[in-house]
N, C-alpha and C positions, 0 to 999 in steps of 0.2 A: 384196415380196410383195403387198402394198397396190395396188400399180400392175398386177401382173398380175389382182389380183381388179377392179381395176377396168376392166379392156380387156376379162377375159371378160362381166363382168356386164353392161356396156354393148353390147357384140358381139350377145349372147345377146339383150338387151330391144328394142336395133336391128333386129334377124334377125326375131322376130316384130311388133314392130310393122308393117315394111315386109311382110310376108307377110299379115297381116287385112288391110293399109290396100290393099295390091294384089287378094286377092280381092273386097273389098268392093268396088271400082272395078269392077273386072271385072265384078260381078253386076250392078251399077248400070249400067254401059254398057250389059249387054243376055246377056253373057256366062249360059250353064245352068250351075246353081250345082248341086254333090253331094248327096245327100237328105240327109247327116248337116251340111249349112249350118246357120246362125244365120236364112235368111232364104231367102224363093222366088224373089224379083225384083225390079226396079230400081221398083216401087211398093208393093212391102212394108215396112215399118218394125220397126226392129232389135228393138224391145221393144213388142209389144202391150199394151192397155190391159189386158187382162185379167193379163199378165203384170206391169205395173208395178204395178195396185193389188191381187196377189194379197195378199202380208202387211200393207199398210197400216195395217187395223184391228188387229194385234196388237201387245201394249204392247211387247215386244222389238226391233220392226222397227226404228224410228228411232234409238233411241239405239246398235243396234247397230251399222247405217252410217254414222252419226257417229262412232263409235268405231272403227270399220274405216279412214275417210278421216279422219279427226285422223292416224290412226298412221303411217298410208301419207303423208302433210305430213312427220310428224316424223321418218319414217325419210327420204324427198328429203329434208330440209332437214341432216341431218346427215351423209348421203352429201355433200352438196351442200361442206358445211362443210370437209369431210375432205378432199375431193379438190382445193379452191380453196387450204387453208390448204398452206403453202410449208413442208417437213420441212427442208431445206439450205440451207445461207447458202451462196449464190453469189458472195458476193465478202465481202472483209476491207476497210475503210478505215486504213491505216495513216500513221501521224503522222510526215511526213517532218522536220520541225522549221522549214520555211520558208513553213509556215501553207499551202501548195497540196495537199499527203495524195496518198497513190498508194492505186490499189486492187489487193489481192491475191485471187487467184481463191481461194472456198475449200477448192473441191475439191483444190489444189494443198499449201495447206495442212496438210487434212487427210490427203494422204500423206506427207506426210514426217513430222508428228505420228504415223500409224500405223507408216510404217518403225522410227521410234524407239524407239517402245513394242514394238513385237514385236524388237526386237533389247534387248529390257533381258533381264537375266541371269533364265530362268525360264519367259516367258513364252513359250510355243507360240503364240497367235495373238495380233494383235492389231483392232480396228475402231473408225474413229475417225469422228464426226459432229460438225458444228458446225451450231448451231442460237443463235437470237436475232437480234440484231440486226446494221447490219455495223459499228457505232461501239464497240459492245459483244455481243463473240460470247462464246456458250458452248458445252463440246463434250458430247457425252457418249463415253465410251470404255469400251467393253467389252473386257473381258481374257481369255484362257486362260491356266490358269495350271499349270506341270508340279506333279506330286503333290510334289517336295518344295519348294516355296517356300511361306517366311511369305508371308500376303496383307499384310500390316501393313506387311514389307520391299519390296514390289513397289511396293503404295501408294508408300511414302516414295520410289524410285527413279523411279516414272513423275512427281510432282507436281517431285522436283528435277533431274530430268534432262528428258525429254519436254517434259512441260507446260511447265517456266523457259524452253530453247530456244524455244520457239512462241512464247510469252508474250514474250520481248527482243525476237526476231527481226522481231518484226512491233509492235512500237512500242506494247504496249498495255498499261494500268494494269493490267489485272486479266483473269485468264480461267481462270472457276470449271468447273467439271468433275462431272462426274456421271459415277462409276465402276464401275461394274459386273464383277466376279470370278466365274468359273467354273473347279472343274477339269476339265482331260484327261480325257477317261476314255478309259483303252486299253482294248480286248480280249483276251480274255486267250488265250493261245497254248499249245499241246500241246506240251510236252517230251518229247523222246525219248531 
């Protein structure tokens, strides 16, 4: 979801930048700009003086566009953050016991960790991410759960079954979990 928000929003801010920065070229060149333009021609200037210091004298003008560009900094800088910081651990480092380690992809991983858990007794779906590091990974795992299973029996079946298999399979001391339960919810259907 994240990544499609971030291909539109980018698309979208791309799209009009290159549309002002081409007709502003254009008018500059020499090109007759629409009456409803920002400007009349390749020697007119985008903000007149009278336009720049129209609010100046009022006490609100300043510190409102400093508040305006502080915000517009900290929203890039946390778009920025979000989109750099890495959601999936792309590989596992696994302890082969001859001190050289082999690496396991974790996307690979994580399906068979998900086949496992959605075939535990109960569970309708299952979704499984590994996140952290690849010396020490952690997953998170989201469940479905059908209306009649304990969450408590599910838990116990996914952390000794699932999660043990992963956790052997791949040589690692420890691989904590962050579990997430939901139920089914069916719709309900007309008897005749």
């Amino acid at each position: 979801m994240l990544r499609t928000v971030n291909r539109v929003l980018l698309g979208v801010v791309g799209l009009v930048l290159l549309a002002f920065g081409a007709a502003t070229l254009a008018v500059g060149l020499g090109a007759s700009p629409p009456a409803w333009w920002l400007y009349d021609g390749p020697h007119d200037v985008l903000l007149s003086t009278a336009r720049r210091t129209r609010w100046r004298d009022d006490g609100w003008w300043w510190p409102t566009v400093i508040a305006v560009l502080a915000l517009l900094v900290l929203l890039a800088l946390w778009w920025l953050a979000s989109v750099l910081r890495r959601r999936r651990l792309g590989e596992v480092l696994v302890d082969t016991g001859d001190g050289a380690g082999a690496l396991l992809r974790g996307r690979a991983l994580e399906g068979v960790l998900e086949r496992e858990a959605a075939g535990l007794d109960g569970v309708a779906h299952a979704h499984v991410q590994l996140t952290g590091r690849r010396e020490a990974p952690q997953t998170r795992v989201r469940l479905q759960l059908e209306p009649h299973v304990d969450p408590g029996t599910a838990l116990r079946h996914l952390t000794d079954q699932a999660l043990a298999h992963a956790r052997d399979s791949a040589a690692l001391k420890a691989l904590p979990a962050d579990v997430r339960m939901t139920g089914v919810k069916h719709k309900a259907e007309r008897v005749s």
